[in-house]
N, C-alpha and C positions, 0 to 999 in steps of 0.2 A: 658745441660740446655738451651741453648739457639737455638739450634736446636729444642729442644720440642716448647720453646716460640713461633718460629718460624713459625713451620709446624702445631701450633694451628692459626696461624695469618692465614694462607693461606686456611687453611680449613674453617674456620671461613669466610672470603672473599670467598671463592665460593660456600659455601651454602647458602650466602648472595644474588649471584648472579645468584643462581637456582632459588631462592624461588623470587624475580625481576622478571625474564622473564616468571614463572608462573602464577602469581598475573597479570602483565601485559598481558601475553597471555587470559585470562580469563578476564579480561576490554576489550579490545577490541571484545570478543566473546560475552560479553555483550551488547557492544554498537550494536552488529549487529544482536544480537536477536532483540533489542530494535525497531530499526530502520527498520525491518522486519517488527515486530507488528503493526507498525505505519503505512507500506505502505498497510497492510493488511487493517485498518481500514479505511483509504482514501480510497481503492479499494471499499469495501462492501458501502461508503455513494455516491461513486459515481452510482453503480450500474451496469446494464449491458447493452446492445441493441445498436443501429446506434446512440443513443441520450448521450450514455458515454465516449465521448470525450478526448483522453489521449497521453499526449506526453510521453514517458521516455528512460530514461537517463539507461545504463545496467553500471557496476562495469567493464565489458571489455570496453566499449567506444563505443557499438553498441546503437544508437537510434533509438527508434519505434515510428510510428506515426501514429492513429488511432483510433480504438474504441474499447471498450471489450466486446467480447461475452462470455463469461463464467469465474466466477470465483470459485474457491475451497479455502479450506483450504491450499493446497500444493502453491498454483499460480495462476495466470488468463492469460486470451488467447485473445493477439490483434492481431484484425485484421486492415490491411492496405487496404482503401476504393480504392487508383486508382489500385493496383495489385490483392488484392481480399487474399492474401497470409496471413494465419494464422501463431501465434509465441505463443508457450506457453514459458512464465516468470515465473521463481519462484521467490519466495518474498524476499530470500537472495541476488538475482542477480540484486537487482534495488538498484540503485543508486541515482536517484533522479526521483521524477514523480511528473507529473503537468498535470491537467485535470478539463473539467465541465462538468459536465449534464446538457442539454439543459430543460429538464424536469426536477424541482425538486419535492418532495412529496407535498411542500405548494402548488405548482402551481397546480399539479393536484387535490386537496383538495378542492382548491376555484372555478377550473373548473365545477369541480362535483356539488360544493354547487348553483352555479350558474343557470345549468342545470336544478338542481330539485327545486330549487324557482321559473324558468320560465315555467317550466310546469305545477305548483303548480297556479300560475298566470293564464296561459292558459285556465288550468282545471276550474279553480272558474270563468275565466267570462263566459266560455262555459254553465256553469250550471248555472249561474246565468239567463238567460234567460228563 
């Protein structure tokens, strides 16, 4: 009898302690989907070209420093301006990233809007005469 009590304690304690490291192994897969998505969505508002400015941090300890020229769904690809050397990043492997666009959409908005008032300007006193 007490051997049964026993050998249910212990079964009991490490199915306890499968169904822990699973539950745990799946938060943590979570957290790093999560934290993918997030650097996926910083990537697409920053954008692409000489003007998308970006430091980051890799999960090995490697940092990039540069600009991105292309991004996908899988990753994006910085390049480093004094070597010219391209690094494609996938979005699991970043660890922390930090960046600006020198150009943002407002900026170029008000550009534009700027633009076709001063021409609009132009044009009316041109014909006004």
């Amino acid at each position: 009898m007490c051997k049964k009590l026993l050998s249910l304690i212990v079964i009991s304690l490490l199915l306890n302690l499968v169904c822990y490291s699973t539950v745990t192994a799946n938060s943590e897969l979570e957290k790093k989907a999560k934290f993918a998505a997030k650097v996926k969505l910083a990537i697409a508002k920053l954008g692409t070209g000489p003007d998308a400015r970006i430091e980051v941090k890799l999960r090995d300890k490697t940092k990039l420093k540069g600009y991105i020229s292309e991004s996908n769904d899988e990753g994006f690809v910085v390049v480093d301006e004094k070597t010219g050397s391209a690094t494609k990043v996938l979005y699991p492997q970043v660890k922390k990233v930090k960046g600006k666009n020198n150009l943002t959409g407002e900026q170029i908005a008000l550009g534009v809007a700027i633009a076709i008032i001063t021409i609009i300007f132009v044009l009316y006193y041109l014909n006004k005469d």
